[in-house]
MITITI-800930 format. One line per field, with one value per atom (N, C-alpha, C): atom name; residue in one letter; residue number from 1; z, y, x. Coordinates in steps of 0.1 Angstrom, whole numbers, plus 5000, padded with zeros to 4 digits. Layout:
<rs>
atomo: c(CA	...)
residuo: c(a	...)
num: c(NUM	...)
up: c(Z	...)
north: c(Y	...)
east: c(X	...)
</rs>
This chain:
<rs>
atomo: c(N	CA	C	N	CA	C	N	CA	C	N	CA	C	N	CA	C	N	CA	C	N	CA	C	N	CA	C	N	CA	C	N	CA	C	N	CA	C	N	CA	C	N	CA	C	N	CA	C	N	CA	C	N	CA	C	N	CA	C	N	CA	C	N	CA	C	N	CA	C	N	CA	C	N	CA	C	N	CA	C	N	CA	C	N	CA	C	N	CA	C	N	CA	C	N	CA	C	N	CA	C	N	CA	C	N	CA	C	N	CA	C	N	CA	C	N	CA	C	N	CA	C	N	CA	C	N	CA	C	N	CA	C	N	CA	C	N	CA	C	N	CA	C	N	CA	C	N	CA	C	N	CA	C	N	CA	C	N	CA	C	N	CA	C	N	CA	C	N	CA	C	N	CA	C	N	CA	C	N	CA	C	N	CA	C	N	CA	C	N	CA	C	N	CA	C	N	CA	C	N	CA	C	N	CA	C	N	CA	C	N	CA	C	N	CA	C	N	CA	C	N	CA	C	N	CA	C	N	CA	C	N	CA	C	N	CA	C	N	CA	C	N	CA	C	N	CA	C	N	CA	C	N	CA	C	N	CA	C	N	CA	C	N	CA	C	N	CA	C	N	CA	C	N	CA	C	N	CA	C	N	CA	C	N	CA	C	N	CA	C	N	CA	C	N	CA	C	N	CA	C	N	CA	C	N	CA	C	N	CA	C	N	CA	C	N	CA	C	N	CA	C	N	CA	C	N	CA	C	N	CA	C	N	CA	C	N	CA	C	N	CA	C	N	CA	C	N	CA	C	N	CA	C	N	CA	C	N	CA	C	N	CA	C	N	CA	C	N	CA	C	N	CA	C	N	CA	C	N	CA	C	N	CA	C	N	CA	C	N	CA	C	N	CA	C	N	CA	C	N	CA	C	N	CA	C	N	CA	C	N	CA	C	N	CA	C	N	CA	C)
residuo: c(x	x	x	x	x	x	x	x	x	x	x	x	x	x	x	x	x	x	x	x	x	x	x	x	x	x	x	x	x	x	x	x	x	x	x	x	x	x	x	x	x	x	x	x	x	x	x	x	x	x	x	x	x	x	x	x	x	x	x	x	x	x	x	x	x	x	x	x	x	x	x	x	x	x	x	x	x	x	x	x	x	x	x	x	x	x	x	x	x	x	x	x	x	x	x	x	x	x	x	x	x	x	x	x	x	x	x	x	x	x	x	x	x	x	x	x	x	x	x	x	x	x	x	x	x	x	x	x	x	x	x	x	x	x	x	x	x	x	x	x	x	x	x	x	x	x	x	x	x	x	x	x	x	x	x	x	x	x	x	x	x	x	x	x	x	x	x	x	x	x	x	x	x	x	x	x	x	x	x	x	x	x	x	x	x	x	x	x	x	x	x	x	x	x	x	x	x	x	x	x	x	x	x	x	x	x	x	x	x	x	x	x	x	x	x	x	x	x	x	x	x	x	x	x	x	x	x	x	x	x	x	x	x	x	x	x	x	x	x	x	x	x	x	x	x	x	x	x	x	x	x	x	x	x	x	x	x	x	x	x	x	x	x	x	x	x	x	x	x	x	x	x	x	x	x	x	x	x	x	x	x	x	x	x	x	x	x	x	x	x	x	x	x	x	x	x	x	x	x	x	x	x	x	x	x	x	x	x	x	x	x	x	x	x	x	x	x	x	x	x	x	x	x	x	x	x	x	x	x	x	x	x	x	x	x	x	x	x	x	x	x	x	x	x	x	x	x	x	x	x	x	x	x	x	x	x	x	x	x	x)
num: c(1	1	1	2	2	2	3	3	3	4	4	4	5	5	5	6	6	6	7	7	7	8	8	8	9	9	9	10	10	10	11	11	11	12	12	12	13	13	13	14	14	14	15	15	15	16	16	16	17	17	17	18	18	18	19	19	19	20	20	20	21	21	21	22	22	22	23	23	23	24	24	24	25	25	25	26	26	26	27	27	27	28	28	28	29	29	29	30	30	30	31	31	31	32	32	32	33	33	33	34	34	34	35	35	35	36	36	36	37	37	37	38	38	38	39	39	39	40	40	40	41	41	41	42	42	42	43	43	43	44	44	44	45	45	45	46	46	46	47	47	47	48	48	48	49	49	49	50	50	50	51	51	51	52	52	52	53	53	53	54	54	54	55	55	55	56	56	56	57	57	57	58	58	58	59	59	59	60	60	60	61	61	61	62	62	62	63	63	63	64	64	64	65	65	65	66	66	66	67	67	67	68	68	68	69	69	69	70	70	70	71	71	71	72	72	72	73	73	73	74	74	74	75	75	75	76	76	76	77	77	77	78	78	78	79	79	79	80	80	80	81	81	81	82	82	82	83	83	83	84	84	84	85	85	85	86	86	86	87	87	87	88	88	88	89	89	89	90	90	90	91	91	91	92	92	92	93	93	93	94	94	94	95	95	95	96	96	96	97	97	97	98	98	98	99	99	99	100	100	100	101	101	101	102	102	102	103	103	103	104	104	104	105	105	105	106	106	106	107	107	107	108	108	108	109	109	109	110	110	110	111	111	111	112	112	112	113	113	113	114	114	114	115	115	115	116	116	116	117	117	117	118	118	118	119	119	119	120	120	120)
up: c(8934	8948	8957	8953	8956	8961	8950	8947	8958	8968	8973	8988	8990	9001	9006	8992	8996	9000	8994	8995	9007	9013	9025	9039	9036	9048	9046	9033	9036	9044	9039	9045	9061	9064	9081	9083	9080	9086	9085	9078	9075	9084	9081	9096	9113	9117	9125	9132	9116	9125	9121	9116	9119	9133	9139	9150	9160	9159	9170	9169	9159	9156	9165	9162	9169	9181	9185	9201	9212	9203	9208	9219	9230	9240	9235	9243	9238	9251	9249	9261	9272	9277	9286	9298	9304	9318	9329	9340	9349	9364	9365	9375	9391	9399	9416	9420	9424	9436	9446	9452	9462	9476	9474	9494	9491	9482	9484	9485	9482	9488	9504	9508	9523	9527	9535	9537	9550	9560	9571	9569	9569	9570	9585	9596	9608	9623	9629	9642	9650	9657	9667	9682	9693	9705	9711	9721	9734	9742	9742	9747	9745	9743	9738	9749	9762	9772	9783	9789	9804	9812	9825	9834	9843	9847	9849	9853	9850	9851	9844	9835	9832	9819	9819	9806	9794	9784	9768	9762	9751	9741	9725	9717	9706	9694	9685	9672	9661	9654	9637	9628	9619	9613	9596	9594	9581	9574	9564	9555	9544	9540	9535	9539	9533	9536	9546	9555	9564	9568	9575	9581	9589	9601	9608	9616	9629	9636	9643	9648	9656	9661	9673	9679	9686	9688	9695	9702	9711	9720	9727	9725	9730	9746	9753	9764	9770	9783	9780	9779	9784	9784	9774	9767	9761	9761	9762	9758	9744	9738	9724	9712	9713	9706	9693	9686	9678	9672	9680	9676	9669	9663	9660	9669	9681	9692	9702	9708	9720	9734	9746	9759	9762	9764	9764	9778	9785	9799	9802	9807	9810	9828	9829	9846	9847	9857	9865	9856	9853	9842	9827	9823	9809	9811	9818	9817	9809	9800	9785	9774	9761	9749	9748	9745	9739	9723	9718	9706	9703	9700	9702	9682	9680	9663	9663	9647	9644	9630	9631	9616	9611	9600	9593	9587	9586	9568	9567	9553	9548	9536	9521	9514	9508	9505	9494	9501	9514	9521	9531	9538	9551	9548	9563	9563	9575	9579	9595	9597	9602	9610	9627	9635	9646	9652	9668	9673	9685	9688	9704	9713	9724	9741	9745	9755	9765	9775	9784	9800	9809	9817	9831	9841)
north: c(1521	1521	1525	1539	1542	1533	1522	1512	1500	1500	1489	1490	1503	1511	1510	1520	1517	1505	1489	1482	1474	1478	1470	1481	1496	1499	1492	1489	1488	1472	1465	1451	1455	1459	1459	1465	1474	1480	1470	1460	1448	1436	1433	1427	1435	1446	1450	1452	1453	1450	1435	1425	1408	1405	1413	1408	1416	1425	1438	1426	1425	1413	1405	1393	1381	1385	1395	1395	1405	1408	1413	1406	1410	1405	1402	1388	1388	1391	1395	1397	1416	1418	1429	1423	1424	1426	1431	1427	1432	1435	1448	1450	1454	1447	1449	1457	1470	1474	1469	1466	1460	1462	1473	1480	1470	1464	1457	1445	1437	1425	1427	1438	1437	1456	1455	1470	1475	1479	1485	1499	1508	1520	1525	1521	1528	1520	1526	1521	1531	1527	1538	1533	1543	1538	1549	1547	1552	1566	1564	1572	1571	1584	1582	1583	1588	1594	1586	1577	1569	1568	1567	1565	1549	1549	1533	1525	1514	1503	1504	1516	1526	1517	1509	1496	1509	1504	1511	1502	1507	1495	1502	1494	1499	1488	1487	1491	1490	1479	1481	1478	1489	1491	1484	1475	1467	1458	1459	1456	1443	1434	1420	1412	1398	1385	1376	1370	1359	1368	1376	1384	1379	1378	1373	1389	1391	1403	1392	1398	1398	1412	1416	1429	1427	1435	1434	1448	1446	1462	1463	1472	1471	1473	1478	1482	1479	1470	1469	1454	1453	1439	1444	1432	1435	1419	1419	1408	1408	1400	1398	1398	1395	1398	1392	1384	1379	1383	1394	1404	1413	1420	1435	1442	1439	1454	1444	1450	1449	1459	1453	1462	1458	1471	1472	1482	1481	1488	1487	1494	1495	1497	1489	1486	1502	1501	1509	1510	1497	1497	1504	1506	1510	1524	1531	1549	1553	1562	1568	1563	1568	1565	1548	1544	1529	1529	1518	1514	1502	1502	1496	1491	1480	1474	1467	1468	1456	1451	1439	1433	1424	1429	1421	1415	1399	1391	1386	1379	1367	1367	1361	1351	1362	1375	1386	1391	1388	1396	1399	1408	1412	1431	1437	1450	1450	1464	1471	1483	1486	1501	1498	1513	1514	1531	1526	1539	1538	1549	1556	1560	1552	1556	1554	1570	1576	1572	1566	1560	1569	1575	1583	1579)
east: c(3487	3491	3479	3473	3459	3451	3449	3438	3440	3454	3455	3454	3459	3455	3438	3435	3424	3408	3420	3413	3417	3430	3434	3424	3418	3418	3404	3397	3382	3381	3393	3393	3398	3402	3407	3391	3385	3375	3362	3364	3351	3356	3369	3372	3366	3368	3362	3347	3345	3324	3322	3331	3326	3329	3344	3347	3337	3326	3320	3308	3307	3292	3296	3304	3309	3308	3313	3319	3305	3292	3284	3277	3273	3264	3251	3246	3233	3227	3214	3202	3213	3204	3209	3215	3227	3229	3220	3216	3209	3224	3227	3233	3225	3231	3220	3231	3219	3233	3238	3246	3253	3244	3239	3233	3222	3214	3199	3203	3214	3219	3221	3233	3236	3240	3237	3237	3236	3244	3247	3243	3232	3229	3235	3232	3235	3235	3241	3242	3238	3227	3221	3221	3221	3220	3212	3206	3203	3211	3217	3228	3244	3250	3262	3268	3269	3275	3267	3279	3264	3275	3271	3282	3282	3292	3296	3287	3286	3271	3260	3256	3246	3249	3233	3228	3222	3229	3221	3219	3211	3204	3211	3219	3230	3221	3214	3206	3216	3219	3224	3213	3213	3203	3206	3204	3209	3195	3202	3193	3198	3190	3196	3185	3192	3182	3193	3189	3196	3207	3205	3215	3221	3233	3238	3243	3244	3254	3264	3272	3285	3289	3289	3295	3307	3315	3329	3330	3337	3338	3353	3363	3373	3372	3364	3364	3344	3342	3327	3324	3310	3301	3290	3286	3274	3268	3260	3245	3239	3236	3234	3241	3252	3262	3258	3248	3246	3226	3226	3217	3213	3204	3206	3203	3204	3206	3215	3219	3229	3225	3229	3229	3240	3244	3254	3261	3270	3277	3293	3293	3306	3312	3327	3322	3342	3338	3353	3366	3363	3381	3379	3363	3360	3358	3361	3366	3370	3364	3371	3355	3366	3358	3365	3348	3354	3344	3349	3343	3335	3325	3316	3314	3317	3319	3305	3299	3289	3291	3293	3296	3288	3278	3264	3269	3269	3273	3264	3262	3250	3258	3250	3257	3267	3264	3266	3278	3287	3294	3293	3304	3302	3305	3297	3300	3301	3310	3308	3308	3301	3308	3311	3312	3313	3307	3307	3298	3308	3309	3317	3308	3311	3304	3312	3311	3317	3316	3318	3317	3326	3318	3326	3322)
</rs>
């Protein structure tokens, strides 16, 4: 009984490194981190605090090939919307914090962040 035991575990265990062989990778994987494809590090501006009519210049700072921007602002006019900087103002009705979005795509995806100006 010993003898059959011992010859079924050595067979399940020689089945397991034909199937580790078979099922081995060839060559190494090369993994890219994602940020060197497309990468939104930061949105900078001029001033965070301007008061009404008061033109700023707003900066996404990204990284990639064939980048594309799009900006959106809930409150606010801006120029360039398909830039990496924007001037950007705010008229009478935009009093308060508004939000100011930038969204980079190209082939690898899209990213966004956003930045807050205060208008008084």
């Amino acid at each position: 009984m010993k003898s059959k035991t011992k010859s079924l575990i050595l067979l399940l265990i020689a089945m397991q490194i034909s199937c580790l062989v078979a099922c081995k990778k060839e060559g190494k994987e090369t993994f890219v981190e994602p940020s060197v494809n497309l990468s939104l590090d930061s949105i900078t501006t001029t001033k965070k605090h301007i008061i009404v009519w008061e033109e700023i210049l707003i900066t996404a700072h990204a990284r990639g090939e064939n980048l594309e921007y799009q900006w959106r602002t809930n409150h606010g006019s801006m120029l360039g919307r398909d830039s990496a900087t924007v001037r950007y103002w705010g008229c009478p009705t935009c009093v308060g914090l508004n939000t100011v979005e930038c969204v980079v795509t190209n082939s690898f995806g899209s990213v966004s962040d956003t930045i807050m100006i205060q208008v008084d």
